[in-house]
C-alpha positions in Angstrom: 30.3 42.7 -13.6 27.8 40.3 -14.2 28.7 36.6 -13.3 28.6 35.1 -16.8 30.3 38.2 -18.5 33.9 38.0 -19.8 36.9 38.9 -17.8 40.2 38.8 -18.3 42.9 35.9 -16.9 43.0 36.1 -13.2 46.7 34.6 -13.5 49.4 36.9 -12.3 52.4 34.2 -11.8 55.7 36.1 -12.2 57.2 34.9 -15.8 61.2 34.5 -16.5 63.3 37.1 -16.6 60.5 39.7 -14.3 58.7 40.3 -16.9 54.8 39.8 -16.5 54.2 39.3 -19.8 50.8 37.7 -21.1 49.0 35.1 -19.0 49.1 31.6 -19.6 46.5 28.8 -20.3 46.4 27.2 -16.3 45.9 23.5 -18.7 48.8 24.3 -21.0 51.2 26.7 -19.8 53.4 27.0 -22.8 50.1 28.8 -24.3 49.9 32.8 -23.7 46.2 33.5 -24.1 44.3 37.1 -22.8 40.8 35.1 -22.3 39.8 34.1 -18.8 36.7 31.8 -18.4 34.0 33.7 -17.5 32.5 32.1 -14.7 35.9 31.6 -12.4 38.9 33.8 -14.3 41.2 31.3 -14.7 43.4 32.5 -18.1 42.2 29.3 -21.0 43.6 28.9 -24.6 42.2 28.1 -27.8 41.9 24.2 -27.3 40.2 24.7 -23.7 37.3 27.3 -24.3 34.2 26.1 -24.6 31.5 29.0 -25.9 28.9 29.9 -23.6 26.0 32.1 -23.5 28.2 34.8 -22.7 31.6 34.8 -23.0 34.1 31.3 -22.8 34.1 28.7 -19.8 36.3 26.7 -18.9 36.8 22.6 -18.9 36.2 22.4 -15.2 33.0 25.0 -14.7 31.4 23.1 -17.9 31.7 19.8 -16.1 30.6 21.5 -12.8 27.3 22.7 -13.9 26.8 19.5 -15.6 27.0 17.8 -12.3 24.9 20.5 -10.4 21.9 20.0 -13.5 19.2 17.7 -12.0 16.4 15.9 -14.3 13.3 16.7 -13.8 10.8 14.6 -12.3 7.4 13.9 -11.4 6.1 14.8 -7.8 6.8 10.9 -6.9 10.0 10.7 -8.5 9.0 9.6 -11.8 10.3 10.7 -15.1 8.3 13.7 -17.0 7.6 12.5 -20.7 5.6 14.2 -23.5 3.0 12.0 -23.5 2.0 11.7 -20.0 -0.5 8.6 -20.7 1.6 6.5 -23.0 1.3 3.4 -20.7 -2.5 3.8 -20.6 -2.8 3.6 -23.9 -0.7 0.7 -24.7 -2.2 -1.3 -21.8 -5.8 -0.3 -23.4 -4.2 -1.5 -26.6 -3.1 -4.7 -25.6 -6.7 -5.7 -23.9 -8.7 -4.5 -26.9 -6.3 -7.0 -29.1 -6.6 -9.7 -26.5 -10.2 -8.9 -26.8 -10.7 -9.1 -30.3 -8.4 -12.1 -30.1 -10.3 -14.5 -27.5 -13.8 -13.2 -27.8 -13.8 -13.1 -32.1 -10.3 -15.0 -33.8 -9.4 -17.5 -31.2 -12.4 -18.9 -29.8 -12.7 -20.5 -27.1 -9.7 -22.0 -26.6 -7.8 -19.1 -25.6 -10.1 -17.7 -23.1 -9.7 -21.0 -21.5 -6.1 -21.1 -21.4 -5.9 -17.3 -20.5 -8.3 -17.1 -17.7 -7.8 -17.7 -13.7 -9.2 -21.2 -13.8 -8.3 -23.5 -10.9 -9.8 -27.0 -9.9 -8.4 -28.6 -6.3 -7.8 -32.1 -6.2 -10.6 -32.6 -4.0 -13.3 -32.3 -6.7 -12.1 -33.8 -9.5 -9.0 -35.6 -7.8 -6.2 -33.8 -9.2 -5.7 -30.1 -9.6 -6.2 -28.3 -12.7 -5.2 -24.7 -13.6 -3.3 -22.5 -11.3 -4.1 -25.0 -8.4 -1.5 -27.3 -10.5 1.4 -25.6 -9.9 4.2 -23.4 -11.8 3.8 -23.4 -14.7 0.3 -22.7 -14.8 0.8 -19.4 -12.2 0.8 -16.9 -15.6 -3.0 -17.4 -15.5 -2.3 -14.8 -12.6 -1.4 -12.4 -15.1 -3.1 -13.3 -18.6 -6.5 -13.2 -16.6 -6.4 -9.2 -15.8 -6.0 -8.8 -19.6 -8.6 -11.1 -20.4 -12.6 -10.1 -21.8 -14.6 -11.8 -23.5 -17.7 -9.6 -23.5 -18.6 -6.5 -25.1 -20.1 -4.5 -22.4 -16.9 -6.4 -19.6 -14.3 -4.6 -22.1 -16.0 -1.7 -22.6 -16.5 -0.4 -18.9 -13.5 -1.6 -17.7 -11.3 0.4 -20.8 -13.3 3.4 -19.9 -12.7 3.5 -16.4 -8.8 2.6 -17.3 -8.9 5.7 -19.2 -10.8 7.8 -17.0 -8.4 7.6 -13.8 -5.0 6.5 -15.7 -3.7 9.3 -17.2 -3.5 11.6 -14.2 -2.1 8.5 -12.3 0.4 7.8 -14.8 1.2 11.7 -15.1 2.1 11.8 -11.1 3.8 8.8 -10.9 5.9 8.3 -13.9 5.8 5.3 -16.3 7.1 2.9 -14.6 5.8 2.9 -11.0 2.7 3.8 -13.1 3.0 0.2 -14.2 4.3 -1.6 -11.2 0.9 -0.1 -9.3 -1.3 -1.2 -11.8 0.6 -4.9 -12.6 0.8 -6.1 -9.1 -2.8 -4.5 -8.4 -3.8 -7.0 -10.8 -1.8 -10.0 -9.5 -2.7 -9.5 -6.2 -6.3 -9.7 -7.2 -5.8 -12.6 -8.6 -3.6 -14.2 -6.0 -6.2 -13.4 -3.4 -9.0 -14.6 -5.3 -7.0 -18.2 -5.7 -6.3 -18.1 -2.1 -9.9 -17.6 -0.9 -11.7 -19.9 -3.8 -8.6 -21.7 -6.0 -10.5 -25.3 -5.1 -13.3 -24.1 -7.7 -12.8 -20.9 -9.4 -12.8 -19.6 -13.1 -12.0 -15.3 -13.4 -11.2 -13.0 -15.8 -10.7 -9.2 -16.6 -8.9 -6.1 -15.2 -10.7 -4.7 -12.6 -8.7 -6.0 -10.2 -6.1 -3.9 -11.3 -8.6 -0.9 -12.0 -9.5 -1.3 -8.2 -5.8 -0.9 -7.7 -5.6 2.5 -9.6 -8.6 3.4 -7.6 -7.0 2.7 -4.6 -3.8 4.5 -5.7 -5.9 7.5 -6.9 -7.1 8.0 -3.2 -4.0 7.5 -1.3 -2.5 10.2 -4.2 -5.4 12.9 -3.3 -4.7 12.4 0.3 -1.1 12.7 -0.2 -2.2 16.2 -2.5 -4.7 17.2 -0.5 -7.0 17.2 -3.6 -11.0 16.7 -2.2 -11.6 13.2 -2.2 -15.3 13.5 -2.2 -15.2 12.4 -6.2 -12.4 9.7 -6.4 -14.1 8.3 -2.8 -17.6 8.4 -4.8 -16.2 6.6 -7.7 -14.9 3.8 -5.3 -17.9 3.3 -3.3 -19.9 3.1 -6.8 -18.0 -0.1 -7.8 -17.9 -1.5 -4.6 -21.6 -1.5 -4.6 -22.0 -3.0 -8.1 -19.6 -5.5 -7.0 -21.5 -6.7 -4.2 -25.0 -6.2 -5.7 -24.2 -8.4 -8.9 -23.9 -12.0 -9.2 -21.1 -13.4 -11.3 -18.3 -10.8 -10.5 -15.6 -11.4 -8.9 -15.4 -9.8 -5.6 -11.9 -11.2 -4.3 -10.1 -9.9 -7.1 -11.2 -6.0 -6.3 -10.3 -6.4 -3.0 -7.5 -7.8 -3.5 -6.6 -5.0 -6.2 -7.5 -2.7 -4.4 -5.8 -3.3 -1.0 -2.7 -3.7 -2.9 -3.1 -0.4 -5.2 -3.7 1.3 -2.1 -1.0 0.0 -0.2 1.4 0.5 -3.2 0.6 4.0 -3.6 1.2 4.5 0.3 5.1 3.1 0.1 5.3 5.2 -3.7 4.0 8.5 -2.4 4.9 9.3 1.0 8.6 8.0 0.6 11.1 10.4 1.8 12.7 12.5 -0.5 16.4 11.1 0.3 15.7 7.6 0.6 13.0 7.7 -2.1 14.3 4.9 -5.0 15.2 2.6 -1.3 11.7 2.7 -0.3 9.8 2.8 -3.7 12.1 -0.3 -4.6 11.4 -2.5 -1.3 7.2 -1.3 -1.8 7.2 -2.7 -4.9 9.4 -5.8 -3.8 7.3 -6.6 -0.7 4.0 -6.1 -2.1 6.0 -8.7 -5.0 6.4 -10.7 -1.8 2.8 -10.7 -0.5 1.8 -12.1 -3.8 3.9 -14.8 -4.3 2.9 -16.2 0.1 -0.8 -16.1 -1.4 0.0 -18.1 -3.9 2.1 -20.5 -2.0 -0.4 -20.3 0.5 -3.2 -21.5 -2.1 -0.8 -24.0 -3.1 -1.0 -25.5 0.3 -4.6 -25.7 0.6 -5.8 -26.3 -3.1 -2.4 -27.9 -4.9 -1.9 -31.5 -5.3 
């Protein structure tokens, strides 16, 4: 007998009188029934079968196999989605509007109030930008979404979309995200730690250096050659040093902190996985946030 095939009630309780008579439903006994779910026997009425592929099961085998069904996931523990590069595209979206916005609608003004702009006290006598405290900190973030050129924009949305996707696809959505978020911040924290007396930045390849990072650390972890991602890398790192007016702080600093991401992300055990994903993402949250109060110390007023 195959396991899923129908049997009859496994219930052989004596009944009144001696008499075996038919067996009865082991949820409501006052109901006779000749069905017996087919994965463990047990005799089930009308009101307790619930159809199967084969046959009828019953309540407690349903609720069983629902428990012992596991979602599927990504090698890293993210979620498998149809559309494996969703979060690529929507963060390409959002800097070609920002684009559009700064460099074409609302010019200049909000390039200057989106950029990592930041004036110490010590030049002009009191601190301007992110050097001023608090509430100027989101130029952190608006900066790694800010372009203003053509050709800035244009390379940095192709190399989003040449290493995202497969990123994105290993990771899941959301620590997807998280790598390529605090990649970005950390740029920019770094940079206004090593130059926030006198600094004005802007752009995503901080964050792009993050993904870069975090594509190496996931070949390692895959054992996928590294000879073109590692080619790739030591490409930008020469046009970063060779050209002036980029930005150098903000790779590094992107790409240490992809890198480092990816490190806590990928090689988390299995059983302790969400634990140690959550306190990467937290401490590298953490290592952001000293910079900045660090930069705060030297630069604020």
């Amino acid at each position: 007998m195959l396991p899923d095939e129908p049997r009859p009630p496994t219930d052989h309780t004596p009944r009144p009188g001696g008499g075996s008579g038919a067996a009865r439903c082991y949820r409501h006994p006052d109901q006779e029934t000749g069905i017996g779910c087919s994965r463990c026997g047990r005799p089930i009425c009308p009101q307790c079968m619930v159809s199967a592929s084969v046959g009828f099961h019953c309540p407690e085998c349903v609720q069983g196999a629902g428990r012992e069904v596991r979602k599927a996931t990504t090698r890293f523990g993210g979620q498998l989605t149809a559309d494996g590069a969703l979060v690529t595209k929507a963060l390409i979206g959002i800097n070609l509007v920002v684009f559009l916005l700064a460099a074409y609608v609302l010019k200049p003004w909000l390039a200057e109030d989106l950029s990592l702009f930041s004036v110490g006290p010590q030049i002009t006598g009191y601190p301007y930008g992110v050097a001023a405290g608090p509430d100027q900190w989101y130029r952190l973030l608006t900066a790694t979404f800010l372009h203003v050129q053509l050709w800035h924009i244009g390379t940095n949305m192709v190399m989003l979309w040449v290493i995202g996707p497969s990123l994105e696809a290993a990771l899941g959505r959301i620590r997807f995200l998280a790598v390529y978020l605090l990649s970005g911040l950390a740029g920019s924290a770094f940079a206004f730690l090593v130059a926030g007396d006198f600094m004005n930045s802007l752009g995503a390849s901080g964050a792009l250096f993050g993904l870069l990072g975090a594509t190496v650390v996931m070949f390692k972890r895959t054992r996928t050659p590294l000879g073109p991602v590692v080619a790739l890398l030591v490409f930008n790192l020469v046009i970063t040093f060779s050209l002036s007016g980029i930005d150098w702080r903000a790779h590094i600093g992107g790409l240490v902190a992809g890198a480092l991401t990816a490190v806590g992300l990928m090689y988390a055990p299995r059983e302790h996985r969400t634990l140690v994903q959550s306190l990467t993402v937290a401490g590298m949250a953490s290592l952001v946030l000293l910079m900045v109060l660090v930069g705060m110390a030297r630069y604020g007023g």
